[in-house]
C-alpha positions in Angstrom: 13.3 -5.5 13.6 10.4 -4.1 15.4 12.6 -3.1 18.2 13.4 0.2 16.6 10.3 1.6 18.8 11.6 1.1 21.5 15.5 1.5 21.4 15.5 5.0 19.7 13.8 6.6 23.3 16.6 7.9 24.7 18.0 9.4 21.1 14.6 10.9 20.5 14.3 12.3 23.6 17.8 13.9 23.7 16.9 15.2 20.1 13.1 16.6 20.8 13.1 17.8 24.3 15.4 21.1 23.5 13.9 21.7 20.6 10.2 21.5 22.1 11.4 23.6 24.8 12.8 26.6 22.6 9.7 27.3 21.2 6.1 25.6 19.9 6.4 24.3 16.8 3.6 25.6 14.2 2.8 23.2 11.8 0.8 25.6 9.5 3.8 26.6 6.5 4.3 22.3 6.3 0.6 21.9 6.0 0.5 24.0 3.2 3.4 22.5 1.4 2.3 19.2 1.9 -1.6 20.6 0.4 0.7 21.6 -2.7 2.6 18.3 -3.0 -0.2 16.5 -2.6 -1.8 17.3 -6.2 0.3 15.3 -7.7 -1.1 12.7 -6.7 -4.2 13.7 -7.3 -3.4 13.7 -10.5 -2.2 9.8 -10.4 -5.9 9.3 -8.8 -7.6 11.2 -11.6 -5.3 9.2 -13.9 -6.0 6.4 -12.6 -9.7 6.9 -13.1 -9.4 8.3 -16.4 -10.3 4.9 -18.0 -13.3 4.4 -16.9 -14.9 7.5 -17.4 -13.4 8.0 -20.9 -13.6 4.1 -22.6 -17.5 4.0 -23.2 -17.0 7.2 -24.7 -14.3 6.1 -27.0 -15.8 2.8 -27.9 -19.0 4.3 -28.4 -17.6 6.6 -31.3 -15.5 3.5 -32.5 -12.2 4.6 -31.1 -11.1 1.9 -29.3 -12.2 -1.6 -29.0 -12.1 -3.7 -26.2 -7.8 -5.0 -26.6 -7.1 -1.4 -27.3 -9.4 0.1 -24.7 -7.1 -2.6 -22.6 -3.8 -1.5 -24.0 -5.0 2.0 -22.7 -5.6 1.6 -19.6 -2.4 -0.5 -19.2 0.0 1.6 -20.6 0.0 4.1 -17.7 1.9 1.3 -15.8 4.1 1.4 -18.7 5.1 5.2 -18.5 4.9 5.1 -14.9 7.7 2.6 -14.6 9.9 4.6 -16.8 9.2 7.8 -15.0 10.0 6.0 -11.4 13.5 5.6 -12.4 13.4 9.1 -14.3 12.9 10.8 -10.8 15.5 8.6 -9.2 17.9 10.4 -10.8 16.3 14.0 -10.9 15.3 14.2 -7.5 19.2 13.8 -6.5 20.4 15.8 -9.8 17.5 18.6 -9.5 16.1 18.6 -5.6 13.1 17.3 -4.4 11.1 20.4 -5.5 12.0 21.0 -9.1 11.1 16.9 -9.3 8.0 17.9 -7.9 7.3 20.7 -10.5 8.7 18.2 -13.5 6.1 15.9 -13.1 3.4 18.5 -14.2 5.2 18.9 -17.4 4.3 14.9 -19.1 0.9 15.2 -17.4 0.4 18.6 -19.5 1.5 17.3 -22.4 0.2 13.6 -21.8 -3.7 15.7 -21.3 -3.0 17.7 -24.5 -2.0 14.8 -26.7 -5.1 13.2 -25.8 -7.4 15.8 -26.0 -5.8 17.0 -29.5 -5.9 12.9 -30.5 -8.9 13.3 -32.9 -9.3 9.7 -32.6 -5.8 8.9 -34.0 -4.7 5.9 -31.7 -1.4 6.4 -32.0 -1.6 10.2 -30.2 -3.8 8.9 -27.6 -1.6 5.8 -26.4 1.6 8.7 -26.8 -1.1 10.6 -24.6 -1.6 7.8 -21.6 2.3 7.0 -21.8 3.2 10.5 -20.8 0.8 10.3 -18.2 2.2 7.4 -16.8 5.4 8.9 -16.4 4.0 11.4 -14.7 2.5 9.5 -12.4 5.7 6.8 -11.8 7.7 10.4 -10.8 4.8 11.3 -8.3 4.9 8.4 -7.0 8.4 8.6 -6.4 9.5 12.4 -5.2 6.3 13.2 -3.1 6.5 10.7 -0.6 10.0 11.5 0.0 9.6 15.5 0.0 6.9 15.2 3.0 9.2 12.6 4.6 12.2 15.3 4.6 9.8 18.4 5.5 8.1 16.8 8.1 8.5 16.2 12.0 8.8 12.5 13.0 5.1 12.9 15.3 3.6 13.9 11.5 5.2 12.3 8.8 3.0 9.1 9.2 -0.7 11.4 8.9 0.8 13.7 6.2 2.7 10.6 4.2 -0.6 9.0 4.3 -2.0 12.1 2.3 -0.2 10.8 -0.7 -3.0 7.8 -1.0 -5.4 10.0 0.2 -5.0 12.7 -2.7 -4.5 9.4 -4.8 -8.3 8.1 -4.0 -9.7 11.8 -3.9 -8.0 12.3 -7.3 -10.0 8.4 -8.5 -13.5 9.3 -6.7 -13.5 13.1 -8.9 -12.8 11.2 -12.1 -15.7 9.1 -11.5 -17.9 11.9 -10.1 -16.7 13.9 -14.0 -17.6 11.2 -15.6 -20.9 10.9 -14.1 -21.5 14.2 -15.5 -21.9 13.1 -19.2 -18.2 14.8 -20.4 -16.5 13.3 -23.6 -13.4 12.1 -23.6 -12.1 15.3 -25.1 -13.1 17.6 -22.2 -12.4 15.1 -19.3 -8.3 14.6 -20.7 -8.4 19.0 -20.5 -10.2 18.6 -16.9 -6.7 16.3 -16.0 -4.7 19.0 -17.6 -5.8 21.8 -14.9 -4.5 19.8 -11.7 -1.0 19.6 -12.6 -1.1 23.2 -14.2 -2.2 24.4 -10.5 0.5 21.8 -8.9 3.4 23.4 -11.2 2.5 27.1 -10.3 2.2 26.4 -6.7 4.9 24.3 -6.4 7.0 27.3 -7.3 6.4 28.9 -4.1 7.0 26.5 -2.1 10.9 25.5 -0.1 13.5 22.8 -1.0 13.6 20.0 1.9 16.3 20.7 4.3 18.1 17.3 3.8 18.7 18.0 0.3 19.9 21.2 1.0 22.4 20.0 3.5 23.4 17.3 1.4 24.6 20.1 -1.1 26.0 22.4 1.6 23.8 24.9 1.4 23.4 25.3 5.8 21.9 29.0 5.8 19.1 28.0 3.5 18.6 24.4 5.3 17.9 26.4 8.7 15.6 28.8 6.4 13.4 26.4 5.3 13.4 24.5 9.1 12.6 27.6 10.8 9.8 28.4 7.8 8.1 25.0 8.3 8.3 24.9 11.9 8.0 28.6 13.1 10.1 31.5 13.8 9.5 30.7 17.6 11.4 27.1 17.6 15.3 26.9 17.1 15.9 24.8 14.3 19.8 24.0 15.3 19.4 20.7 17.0 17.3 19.1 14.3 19.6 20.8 11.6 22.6 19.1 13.8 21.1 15.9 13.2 20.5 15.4 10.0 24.3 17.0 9.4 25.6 14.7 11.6 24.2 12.1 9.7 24.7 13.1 6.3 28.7 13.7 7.5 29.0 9.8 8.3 28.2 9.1 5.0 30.3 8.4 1.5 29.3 9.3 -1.9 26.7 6.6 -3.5 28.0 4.0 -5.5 26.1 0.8 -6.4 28.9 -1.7 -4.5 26.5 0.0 -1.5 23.5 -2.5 -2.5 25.6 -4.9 -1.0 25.6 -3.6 2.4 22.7 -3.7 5.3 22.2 -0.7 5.1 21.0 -0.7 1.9 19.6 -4.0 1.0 17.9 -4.8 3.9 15.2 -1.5 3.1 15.7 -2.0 -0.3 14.3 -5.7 -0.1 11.5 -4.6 2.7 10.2 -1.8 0.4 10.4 -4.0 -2.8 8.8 -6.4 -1.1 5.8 -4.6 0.1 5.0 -2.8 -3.0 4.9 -6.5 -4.3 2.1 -7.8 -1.8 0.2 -4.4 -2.7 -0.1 -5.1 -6.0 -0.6 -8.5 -5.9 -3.2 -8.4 -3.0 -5.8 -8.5 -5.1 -6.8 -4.8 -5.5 -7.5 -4.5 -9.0 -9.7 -8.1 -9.2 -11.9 -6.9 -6.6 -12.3 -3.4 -8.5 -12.6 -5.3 -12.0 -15.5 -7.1 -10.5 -17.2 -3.8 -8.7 -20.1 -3.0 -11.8 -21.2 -6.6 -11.4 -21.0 -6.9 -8.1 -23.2 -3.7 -7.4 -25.2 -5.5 -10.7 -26.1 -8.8 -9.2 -27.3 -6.4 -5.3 -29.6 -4.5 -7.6 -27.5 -1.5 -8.7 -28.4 -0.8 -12.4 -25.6 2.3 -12.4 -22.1 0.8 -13.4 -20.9 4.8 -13.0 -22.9 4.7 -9.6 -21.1 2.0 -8.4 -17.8 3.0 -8.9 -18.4 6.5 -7.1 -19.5 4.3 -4.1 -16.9 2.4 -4.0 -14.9 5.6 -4.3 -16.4 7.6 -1.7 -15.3 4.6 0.7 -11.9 4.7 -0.5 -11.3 7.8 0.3 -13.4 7.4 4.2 -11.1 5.2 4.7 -7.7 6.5 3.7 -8.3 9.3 6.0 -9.4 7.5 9.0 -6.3 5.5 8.1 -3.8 8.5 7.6 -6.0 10.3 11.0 -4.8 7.1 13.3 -0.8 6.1 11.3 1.1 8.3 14.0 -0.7 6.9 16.9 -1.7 2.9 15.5 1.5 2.7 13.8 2.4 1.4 10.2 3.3 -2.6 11.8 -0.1 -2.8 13.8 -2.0 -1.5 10.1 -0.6 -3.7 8.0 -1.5 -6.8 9.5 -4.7 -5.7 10.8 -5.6 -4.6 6.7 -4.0 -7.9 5.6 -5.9 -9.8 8.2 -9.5 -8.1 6.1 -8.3 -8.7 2.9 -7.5 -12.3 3.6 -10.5 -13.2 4.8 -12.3 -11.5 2.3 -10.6 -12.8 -0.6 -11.0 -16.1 1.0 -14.9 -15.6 1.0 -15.0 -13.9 -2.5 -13.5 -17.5 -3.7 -16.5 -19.6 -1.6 -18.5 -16.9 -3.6 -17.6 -18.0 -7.3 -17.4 -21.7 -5.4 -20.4 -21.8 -4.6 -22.2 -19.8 -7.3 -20.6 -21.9 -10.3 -21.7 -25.2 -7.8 -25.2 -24.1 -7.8 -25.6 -22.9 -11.8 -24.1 -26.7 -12.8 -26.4 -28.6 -10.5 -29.4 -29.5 -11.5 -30.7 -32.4 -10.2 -32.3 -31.5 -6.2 -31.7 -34.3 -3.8 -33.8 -34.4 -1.0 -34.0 -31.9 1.2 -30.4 -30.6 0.1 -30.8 -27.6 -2.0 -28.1 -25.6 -3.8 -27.5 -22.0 -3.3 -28.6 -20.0 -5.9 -27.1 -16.9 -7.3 -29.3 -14.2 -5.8 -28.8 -16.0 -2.3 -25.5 -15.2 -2.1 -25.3 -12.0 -3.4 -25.1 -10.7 -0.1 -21.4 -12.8 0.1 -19.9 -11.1 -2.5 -21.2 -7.6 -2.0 -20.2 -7.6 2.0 -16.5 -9.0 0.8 -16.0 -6.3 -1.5 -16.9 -3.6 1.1 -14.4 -5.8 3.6 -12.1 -5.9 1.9 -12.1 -1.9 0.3 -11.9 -0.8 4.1 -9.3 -3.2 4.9 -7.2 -1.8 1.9 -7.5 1.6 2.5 -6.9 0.9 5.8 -3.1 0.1 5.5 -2.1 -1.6 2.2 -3.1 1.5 0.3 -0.7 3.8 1.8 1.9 2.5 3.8 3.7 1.0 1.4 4.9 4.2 -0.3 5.0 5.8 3.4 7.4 3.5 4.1 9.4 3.4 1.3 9.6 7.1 1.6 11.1 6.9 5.1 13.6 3.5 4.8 16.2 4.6 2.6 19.5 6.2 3.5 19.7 9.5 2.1 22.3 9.1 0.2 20.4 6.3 -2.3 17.5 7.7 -1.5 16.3 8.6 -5.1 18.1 5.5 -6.9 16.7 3.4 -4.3 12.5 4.9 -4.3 13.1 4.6 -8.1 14.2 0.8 -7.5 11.0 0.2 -5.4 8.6 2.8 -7.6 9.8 -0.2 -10.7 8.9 -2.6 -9.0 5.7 -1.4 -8.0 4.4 0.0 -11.5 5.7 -3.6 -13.1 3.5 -5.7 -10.7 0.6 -3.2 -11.7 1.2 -4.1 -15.4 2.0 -7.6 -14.4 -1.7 -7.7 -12.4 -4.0 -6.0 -15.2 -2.7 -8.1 -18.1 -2.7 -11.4 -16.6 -5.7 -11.0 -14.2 -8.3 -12.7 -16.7 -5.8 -14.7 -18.1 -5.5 -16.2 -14.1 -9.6 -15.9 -13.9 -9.7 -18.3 -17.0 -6.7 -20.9 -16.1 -7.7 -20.7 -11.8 -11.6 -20.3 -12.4 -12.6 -17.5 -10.3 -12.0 -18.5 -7.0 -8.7 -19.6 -8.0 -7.8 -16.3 -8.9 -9.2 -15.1 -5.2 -8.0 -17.6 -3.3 -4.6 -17.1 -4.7 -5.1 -13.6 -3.5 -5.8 -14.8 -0.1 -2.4 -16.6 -0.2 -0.6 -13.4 -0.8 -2.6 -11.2 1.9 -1.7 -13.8 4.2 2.2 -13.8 2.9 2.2 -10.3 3.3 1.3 -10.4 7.2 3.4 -12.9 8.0 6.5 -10.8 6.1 4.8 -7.4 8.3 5.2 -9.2 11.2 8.6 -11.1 11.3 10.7 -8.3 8.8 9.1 -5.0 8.8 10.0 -2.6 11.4 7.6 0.1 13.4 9.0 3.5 11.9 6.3 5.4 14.1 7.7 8.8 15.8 11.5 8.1 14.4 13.2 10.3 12.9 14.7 9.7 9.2 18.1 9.1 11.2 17.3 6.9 13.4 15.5 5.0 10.7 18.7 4.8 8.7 21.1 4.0 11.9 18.7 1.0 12.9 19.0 -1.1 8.9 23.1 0.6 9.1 23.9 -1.2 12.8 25.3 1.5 13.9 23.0 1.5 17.1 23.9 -1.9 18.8 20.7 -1.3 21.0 18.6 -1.3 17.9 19.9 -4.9 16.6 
């Protein structure tokens, strides 16, 4: 599959070098629309991070205890996977934009409820549900509305800005909370975001292949010409995506039996599943103690650290995507995270060892604790960069780019499902697995996956780096015998 870099050349070529040559292209009107789309996302982040800013608040006034402080946090994955397919449909029914402004509406609402909640339960989990729906549609429509606003030799840095607003939006949670706010006035600081997103967002243009896609030409070459400059002609690249769009039929679900379909379908599905199950939220759940056991008092302290390296990270990661590439990422990340989930396991292997021996023989000591704290506190750092490094954000860049236009929204809400379900699948079960597994079971297991995950990067997933959205779709449709 990876030959797609190569084989689209002379397309790309034939497609770019008039256009380049009309005019320079100035990227400054897609900049800002992506810096709009973007807080959406920031809003998932600050959602995200909600829970631990706000639960020792809540269980300090009796709120919550710790299964419903549990339930809480989980229940954004419930909304979310609701909202996924919610935006599958809008953002074909509705445009990409108008899905964009929708999802400020539940996060208004979800913030209110909460806020409003006066410790009734019942309002606050109503509160966190909407949320999550908020954030399932996010996750859906703004990845693909920078994929169809942006050029081919952008799309990876500015895709990647979906994960980065994501961490920025977790790391100000944290940094809020750190400021002493209650509950109360940390669900109305979440409620300001998407406020700004939805007025913004009004100003902002359609994409051009949803405009094309409902025959609206003049306003498709209005909206190319405002995001890439009155100075470039917009024809050729309008051509394209017409051309395209022309050689397809109407959606029905008898396509999911074609290549063209299933074959993304199952490589986006199947990525969102090694992201979730890579470990991410055991190395986080472990973060206050690992920072504990290195001599880091601060539980709030040590999440902001953690999320200041996130979001390092991310951006280094999103600053290198169009030149790296999404295949080289991938397994490079997967490569970290395997090897550090592998040594988190020898960790709790080797710490459990030395707490249950006590008889010294000879000159053979056991490792205690405090020797190895080093271990656990130099995974965790491995394997944060190594996250944000690829398995962060390409997943959801690449869903964003796979999918024929046409089942575009059915098909991100297909993958979006599938992603919010493993996240609910992960939080519940993930001390269940710590108790059955032990620890390094759990990690271990991990490792398995990371490694699963390269091996499916390397052998299924093809380099989308500098293609354009139709040549994507001709390379999974066959209609390019090169590109087989």
């Amino acid at each position: 599959m990876e030959s797609i870099q190569q084989e689209g050349d002379r397309r790309h070529d034939e497609i770019r070098v008039p256009l380049m040559g009309a005019g320079k292209v100035v990227n400054r009107n897609l900049y800002i629309a992506t810096s709009v789309a973007v807080l959406g996302p920031l809003s998932i982040g600050y959602t995200l991070g909600y829970t631990s800013s706000a639960n020792p608040d809540l269980k300090a006034k009796n709120i919550l205890d710790e299964d419903t402080a549990s339930l809480f946090g989980a229940l954004i994955a419930v909304g979310a996977m609701g909202g996924g397919l919610l935006a599958g449909w809008l953002i074909e029914a509705a445009g990409r934009k108008l899905c964009v402004m929708s999802c400020a509406l539940p996060f208004v609402i979800g913030w209110l409820c909460i806020s409003i909640s006066h410790g009734i339960i019942a309002l606050l989990m109503i509160g966190r549900i909407l949320t999550g729906v908020a954030a399932g549609m996010c996750s859906l429509v703004v990845p693909v509305y920078i994929a169809e606003t942006s050029t081919p030799s952008l799309r990876g840095f500015l895709g990647s800005c979906f994960q980065v607003a994501v961490t920025v939006g977790i790391l100000f949670s944290y940094v809020v909370g750190l400021a002493g706010l209650n509950y109360v006035w940390l669900a109305l600081v979440g409620a300001i975001i998407p406020t700004v997103l939805i007025v913004l967002m009004a100003f902002m243009p359609e994409t051009p292949h949803y405009l094309l896609g409902k025959n609206k030409r003049n306003d498709a070459l209005h909206v190319l010409t405002y995001l890439r400059g009155v100075h470039v002609d917009v024809d050729d690249e309008c051509c394209e995506i017409e051309s395209n769009l022309d050689q397809q039929e109407t959606m029905s679900f008898s396509e999911f039996l074609a290549p063209g379909l299933y074959k993304p379908l199952i490589v986006s599905c199947m990525l969102m599943i090694f992201q979730q199950f890579s470990g991410i939220n055991a190395v986080m759940f472990f973060t206050v103690d690992i920072f504990g056991s290195a001599g880091f008092s601060d539980g709030h302290l040590a999440t902001v650290i953690v999320g200041a390296v996130q979001v390092v990270f991310t951006c280094i990661a999103a600053s290198i995507m169009d030149r790296a590439g999404r295949r080289i990422l991938l397994i490079i990340a997967g490569t970290g995270m395997t090897i550090s989930c592998v040594t988190f396991g020898l960790y709790y292997q080797l710490t459990e060892s030395s707490s249950s021996t006590n008889v010294t023989v000879a000159t053979t000591v056991a490792p205690s604790s405090s020797d190895l704290n080093w271990l656990s506190l130099t995974s965790m750092i491995v394997y944060i960069i190594s996250f944000s490094l690829g398995w962060g954000a390409i997943p959801w860049l690449v869903m964003s780019e796979i999918f024929p236009a046409r089942a575009r929204g059915i098909a991100s809400g297909i993958a979006t499902l599938v992603n919010w379900t493993c996240a609910f699948i992960v939080t519940l079960t993930f001390v269940q697995m710590s108790d059955a597994f032990s620890h390094q079971g759990a990690f271990w297991f991990y490792a398995g996956v990371c490694f699963l995950g390269i091996v499916f990067v390397f052998f299924v997933v093809p380099e989308t780096k500098g293609r354009t959205l139709e040549e994507i779709e001709c390379y999974f449709e066959g209609r390019n015998p090169k590109m087989l």
